[in-house]
C-alpha positions in Angstrom: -11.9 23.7 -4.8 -10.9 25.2 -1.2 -13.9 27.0 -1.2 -16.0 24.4 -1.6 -14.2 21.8 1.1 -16.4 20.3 3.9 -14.5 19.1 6.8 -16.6 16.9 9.2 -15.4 17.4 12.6 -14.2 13.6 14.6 -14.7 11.6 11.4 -12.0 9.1 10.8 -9.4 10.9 13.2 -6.0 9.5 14.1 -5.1 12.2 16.7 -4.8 15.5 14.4 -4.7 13.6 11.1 -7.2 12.1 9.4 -11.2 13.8 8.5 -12.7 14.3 5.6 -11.7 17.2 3.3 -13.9 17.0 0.2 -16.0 18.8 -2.5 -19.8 19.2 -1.3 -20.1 16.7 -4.4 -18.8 13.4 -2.6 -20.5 14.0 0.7 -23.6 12.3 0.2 -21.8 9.3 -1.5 -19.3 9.1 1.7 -21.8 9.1 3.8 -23.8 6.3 2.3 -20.4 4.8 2.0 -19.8 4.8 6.0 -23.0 3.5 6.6 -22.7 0.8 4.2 -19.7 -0.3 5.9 -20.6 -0.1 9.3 -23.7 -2.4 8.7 -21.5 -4.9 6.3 -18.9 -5.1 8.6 -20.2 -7.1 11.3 -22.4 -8.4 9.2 -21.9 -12.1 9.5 -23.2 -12.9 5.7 -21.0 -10.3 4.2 -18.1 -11.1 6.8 -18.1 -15.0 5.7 -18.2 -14.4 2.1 -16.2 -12.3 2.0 -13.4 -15.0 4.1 -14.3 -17.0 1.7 -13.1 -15.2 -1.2 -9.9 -14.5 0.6 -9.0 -18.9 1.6 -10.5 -19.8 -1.7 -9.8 -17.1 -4.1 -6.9 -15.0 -3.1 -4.9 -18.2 -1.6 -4.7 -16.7 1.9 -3.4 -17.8 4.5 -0.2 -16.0 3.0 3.0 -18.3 4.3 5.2 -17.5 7.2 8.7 -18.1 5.6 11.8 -18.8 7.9 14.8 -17.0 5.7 17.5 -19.8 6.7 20.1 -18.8 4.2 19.7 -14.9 4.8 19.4 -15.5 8.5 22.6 -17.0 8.5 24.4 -14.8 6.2 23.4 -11.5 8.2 24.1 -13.3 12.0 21.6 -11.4 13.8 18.0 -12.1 14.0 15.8 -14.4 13.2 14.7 -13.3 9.8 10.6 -14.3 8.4 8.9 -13.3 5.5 5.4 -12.9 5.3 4.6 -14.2 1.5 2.1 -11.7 0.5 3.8 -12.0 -2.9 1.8 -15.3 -3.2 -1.5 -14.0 -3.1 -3.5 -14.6 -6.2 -2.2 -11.4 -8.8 1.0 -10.9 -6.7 0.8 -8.6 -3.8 -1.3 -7.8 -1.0 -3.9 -5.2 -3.0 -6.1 -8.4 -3.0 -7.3 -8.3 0.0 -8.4 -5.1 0.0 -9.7 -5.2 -3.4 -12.2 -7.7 -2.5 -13.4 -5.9 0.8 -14.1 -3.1 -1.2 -15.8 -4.5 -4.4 -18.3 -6.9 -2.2 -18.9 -3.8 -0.3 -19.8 -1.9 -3.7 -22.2 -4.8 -5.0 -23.8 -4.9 -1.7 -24.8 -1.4 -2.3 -26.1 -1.8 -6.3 -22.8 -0.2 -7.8 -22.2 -1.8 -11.2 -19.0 0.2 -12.2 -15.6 0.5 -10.3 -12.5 2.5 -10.5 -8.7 2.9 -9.1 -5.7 4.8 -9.1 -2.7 2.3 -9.7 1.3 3.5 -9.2 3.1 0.3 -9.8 -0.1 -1.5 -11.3 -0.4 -4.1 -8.2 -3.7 -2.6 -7.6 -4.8 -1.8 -10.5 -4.3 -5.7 -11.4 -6.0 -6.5 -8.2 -8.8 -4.3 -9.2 -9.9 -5.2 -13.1 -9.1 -8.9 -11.6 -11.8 -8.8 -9.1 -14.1 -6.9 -11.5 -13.8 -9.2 -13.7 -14.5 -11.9 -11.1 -17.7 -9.9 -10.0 -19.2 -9.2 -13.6 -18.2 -5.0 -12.9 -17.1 -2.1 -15.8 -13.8 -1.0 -14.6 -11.4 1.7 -15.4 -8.1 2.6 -14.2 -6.1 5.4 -13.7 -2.5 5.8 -14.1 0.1 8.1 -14.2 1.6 7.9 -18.3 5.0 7.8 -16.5 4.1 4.7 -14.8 2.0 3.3 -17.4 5.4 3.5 -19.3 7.7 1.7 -16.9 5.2 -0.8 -15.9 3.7 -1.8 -19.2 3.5 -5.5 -18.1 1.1 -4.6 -15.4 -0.8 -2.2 -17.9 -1.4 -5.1 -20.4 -2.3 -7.2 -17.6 -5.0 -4.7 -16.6 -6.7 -4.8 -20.2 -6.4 -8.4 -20.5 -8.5 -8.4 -17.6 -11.1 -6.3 -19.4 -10.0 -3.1 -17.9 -9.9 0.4 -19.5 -6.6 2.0 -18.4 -6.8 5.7 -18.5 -2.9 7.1 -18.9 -2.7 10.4 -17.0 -0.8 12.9 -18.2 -1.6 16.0 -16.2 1.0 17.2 -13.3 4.3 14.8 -13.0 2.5 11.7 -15.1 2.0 9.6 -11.6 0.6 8.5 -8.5 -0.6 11.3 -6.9 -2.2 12.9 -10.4 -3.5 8.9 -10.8 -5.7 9.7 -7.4 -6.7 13.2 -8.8 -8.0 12.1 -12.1 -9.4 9.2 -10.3 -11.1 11.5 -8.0 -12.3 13.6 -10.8 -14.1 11.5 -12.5 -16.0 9.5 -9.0 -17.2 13.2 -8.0 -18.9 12.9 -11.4 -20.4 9.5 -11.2 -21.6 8.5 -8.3 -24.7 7.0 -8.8 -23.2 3.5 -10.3 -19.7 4.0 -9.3 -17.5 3.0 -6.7 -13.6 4.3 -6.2 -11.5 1.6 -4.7 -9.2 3.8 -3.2 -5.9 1.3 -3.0 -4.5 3.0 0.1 -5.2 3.9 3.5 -5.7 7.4 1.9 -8.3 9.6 1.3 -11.1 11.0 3.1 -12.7 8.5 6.2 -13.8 5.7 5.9 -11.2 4.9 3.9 -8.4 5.0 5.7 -10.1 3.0 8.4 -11.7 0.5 5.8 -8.2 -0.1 3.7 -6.6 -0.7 7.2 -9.4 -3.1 8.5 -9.6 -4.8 5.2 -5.4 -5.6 5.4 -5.5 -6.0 9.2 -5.7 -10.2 8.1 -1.9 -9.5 7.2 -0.9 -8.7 10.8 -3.7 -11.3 12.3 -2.2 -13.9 10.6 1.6 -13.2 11.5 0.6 -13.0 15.1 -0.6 -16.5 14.9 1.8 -17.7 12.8 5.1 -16.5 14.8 3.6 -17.9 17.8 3.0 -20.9 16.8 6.2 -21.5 14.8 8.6 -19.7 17.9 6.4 -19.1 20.9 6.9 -15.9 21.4 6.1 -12.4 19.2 8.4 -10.8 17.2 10.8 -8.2 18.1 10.0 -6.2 14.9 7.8 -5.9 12.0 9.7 -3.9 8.8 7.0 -3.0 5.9 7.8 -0.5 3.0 5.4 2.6 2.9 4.0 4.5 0.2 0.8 5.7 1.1 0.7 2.8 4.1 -1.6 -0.4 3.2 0.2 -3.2 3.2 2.2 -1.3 6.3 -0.6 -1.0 8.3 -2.2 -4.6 7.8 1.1 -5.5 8.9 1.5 -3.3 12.2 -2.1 -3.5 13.5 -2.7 -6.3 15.4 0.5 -5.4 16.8 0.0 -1.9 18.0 -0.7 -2.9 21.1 2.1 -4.8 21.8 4.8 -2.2 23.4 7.6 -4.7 22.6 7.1 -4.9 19.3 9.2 -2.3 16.9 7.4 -0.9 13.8 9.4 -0.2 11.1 8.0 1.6 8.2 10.3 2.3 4.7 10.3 5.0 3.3 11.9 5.5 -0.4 14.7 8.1 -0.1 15.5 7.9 -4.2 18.8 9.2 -4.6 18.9 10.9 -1.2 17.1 12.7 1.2 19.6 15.7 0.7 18.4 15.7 -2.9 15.0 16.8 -3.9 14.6 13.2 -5.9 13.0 11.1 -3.0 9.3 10.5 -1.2 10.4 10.4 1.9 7.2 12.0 3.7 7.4 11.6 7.4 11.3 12.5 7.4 10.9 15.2 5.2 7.5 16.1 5.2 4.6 18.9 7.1 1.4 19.2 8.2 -1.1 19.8 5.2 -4.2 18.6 3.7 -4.5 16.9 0.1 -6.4 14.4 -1.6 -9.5 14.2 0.6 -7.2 13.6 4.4 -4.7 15.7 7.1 -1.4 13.7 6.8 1.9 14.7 6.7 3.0 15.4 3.0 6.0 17.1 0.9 5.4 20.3 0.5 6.4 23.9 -0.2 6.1 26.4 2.1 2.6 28.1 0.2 1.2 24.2 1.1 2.2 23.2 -2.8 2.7 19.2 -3.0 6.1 18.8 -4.8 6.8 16.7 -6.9 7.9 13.4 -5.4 10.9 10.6 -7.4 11.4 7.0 -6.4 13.1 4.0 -8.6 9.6 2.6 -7.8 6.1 3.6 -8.9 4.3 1.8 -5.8 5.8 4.6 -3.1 5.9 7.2 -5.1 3.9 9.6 -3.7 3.9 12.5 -1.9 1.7 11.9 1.1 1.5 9.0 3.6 -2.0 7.8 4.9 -3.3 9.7 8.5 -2.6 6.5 11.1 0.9 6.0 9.4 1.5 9.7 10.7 -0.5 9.3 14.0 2.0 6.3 14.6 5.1 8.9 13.8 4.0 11.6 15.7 3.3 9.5 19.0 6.8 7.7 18.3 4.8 4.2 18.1 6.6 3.4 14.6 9.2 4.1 13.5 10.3 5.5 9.7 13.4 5.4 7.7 14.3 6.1 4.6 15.9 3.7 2.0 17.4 4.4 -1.2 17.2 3.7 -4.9 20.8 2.0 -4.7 20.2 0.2 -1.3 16.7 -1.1 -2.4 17.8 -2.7 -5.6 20.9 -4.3 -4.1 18.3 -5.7 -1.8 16.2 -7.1 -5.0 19.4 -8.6 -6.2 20.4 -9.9 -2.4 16.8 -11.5 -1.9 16.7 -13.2 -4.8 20.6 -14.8 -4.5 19.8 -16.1 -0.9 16.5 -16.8 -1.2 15.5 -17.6 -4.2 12.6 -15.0 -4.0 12.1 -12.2 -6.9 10.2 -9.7 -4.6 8.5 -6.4 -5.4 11.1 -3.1 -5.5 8.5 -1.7 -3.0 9.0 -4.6 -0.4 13.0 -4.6 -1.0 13.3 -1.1 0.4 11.6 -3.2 3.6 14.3 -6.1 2.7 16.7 -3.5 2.5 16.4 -2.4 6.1 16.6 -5.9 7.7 19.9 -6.3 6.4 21.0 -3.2 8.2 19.0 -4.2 11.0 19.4 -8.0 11.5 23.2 -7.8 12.3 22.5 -5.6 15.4 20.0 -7.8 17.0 20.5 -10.8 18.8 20.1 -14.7 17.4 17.4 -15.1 19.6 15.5 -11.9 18.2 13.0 -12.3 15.8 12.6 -10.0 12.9 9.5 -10.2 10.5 9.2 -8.4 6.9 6.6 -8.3 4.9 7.0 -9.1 1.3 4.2 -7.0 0.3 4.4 -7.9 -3.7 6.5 -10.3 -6.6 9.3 -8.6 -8.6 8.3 -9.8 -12.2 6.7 -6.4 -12.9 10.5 -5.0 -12.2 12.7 -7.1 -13.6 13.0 -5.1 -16.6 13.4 -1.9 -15.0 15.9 -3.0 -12.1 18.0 -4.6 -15.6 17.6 -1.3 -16.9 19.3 0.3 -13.7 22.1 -2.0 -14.2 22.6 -0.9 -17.9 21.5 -4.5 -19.3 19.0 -3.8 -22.2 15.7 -5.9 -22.0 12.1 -6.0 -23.6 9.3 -5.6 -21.4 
């Protein structure tokens, strides 16, 4: 395959990280791709149907939530939510998925696929298919398909075809290659809805663009509810969506600390974590230059978190842009810490969130006591917990049914 890469020079670049690293293959299909998306994206048809989808379909605007209970517990900041765990199938994949699925009827595709870790997106993907009359198939790791069987029958009830991949460590990051595999083969009626900002450009730009409404929204909302912006925005981070959507409309805004979570397993002193931008170097996989876990000879290794949805070994090219230039911040938060925070969130708030999002919730309650009551902290709840219930019972050593 290395032979064969093409790299085009300035295409999707976030300083040194980004481009387009792919088989000869896919090159004609990106590059319909980024024209497709340059003209649909100001295009004001596309651009109100699409809006439309999102207040009518997906239930957005997502709430602003003021934590009172948690606020007041910790005796720090101000503490918000953003409810993205009330978008229609439970997390903030929608949003995307519909960006990318109008994109891929607008240019005659009649057949879609995904990679899927914790299932969110894979969900968000058969849903949206269905919605749009589309064939779609799914890939995910048999590991995950395993400890997110709710998710997996969810996908077939939908009318998806979930492919269970068994190749390399059974998840994520051999999802994306099997998913890969088999769009390099069929191009001609089939789109890949990548579910990150991952991949070869446009996509990381296109993901970002399509969750950007996250941030846009929480920029309204905090000003109207406080009058002022917040003094940080805390998002778990996996390969970086729901992340990004909620840092953009914020970059610019010097004041405003990004915090990005990281999942740290049992430790970053173990080799049981995916903690990529504290652990991680410079390398090129799965279509991008990022910043991934690695061996010396450029190997990926193989990556471990309590959670399927940020388990993998790579983070997408802006996330690491943000890193290197010291415009974000990123921390790592373990298995132990983030399932407290599962437990803590729903005891104060009466809120069963994702385990992806509690390694965000995790770090506000470090961070919320340091801060001022007049600071303002936001976190986005990127997902719902019910697809982890039985796992983070499992944890505990109580014995549940799926």
């Amino acid at each position: 395959m290395q032979n064969k890469l093409k790299k085009k020079q300035n295409a999707g670049r976030f300083g040194e990280y980004g481009g387009q690293y792919i088989p000869e293959t896919l090159m004609h299909e990106i590059e319909k791709l980024i024209k497709a998306y340059e003209h649909y994206k100001n295009d004001p048809v596309f651009k109100n149907e699409l809006n439309d989808l999102l207040h009518k379909y997906a239930n957005r605007p997502s709430l602003l939530y003021y934590a009172k209970r948690m606020t007041k517990d910790l005796g720090g900041a101000q503490i918000y939510f953003k409810r993205e765990d009330l978008n229609h199938t439970g997390s903030h994949k929608i949003n995307n998925v519909l960006g990318q699925i109008l994109l891929a009827k607008k240019m005659n595709k009649t057949r879609v696929i995904a990679e899927t870790g914790a299932g969110q997106h894979g969900v968000a993907t058969a849903t949206v298919a269905a919605l749009m009359d589309m064939e779609c198939e799914i890939f995910m790791g048999k590991i995950d398909t395993e400890r997110q069987a709710l998710n997996v029958y969810r996908m077939r009830l939908l009318g998806a075809k979930v492919h269970a991949v068994s190749t390399g460590t059974g998840t994520l990051k051999d999802a994306v290659n099997a998913a890969m595999q088999e769009w390099a083969s069929r191009t001609e009626d089939t789109h890949y809805v990548i579910g990150s900002v991952m991949g070869p450009h446009p996509f990381p730009t296109m993901v970002r663009d399509f969750q950007a409404c996250i941030s846009a929204e929480m920029k309204e909302q905090i000003i109207k509810e406080t009058g002022k912006l917040p003094d940080a925005v805390v998002a778990c981070v996996g390969g970086g969506s729901n992340a990004i959507g909620a840092f953009y409309h914020f970059i610019g805004d010097e004041n405003v600390r990004l915090i990005g979570c990281e999942a740290a397993g049992k430790g970053i002193d173990t080799t049981q974590h995916a903690a990529t931008l504290e652990c991680g170097t410079t390398g090129i996989f799965h279509g991008m230059k990022s910043v991934f876990l690695q061996n010396k000879d450029g190997q990926i290794n193989e990556v471990y978190s309590i959670s399927a949805g940020l388990d993998y070994p790579g983070i997408g090219p802006e996330h690491a842009e943000l890193a290197a230039t010291k415009r974000a911040e990123y921390v790592g938060i373990t298995d132990d810490e983030a399932v407290a925070a599962f437990e803590y969130l729903a005891h104060e708030e009466g809120i069963i969130a994702a385990i992806e999002s509690c390694h965000a919730v995790a770090y506000v309650k470090k961070l919320a006591p340091q801060m001022t009551k007049e600071q303002i902290i936001i976190c986005n709840l990127s997902g719902r917990g019910d697809k982890d219930v039985a796992a983070i019972a499992r944890y505990r050593g109580e014995k549940l049914y799926d």
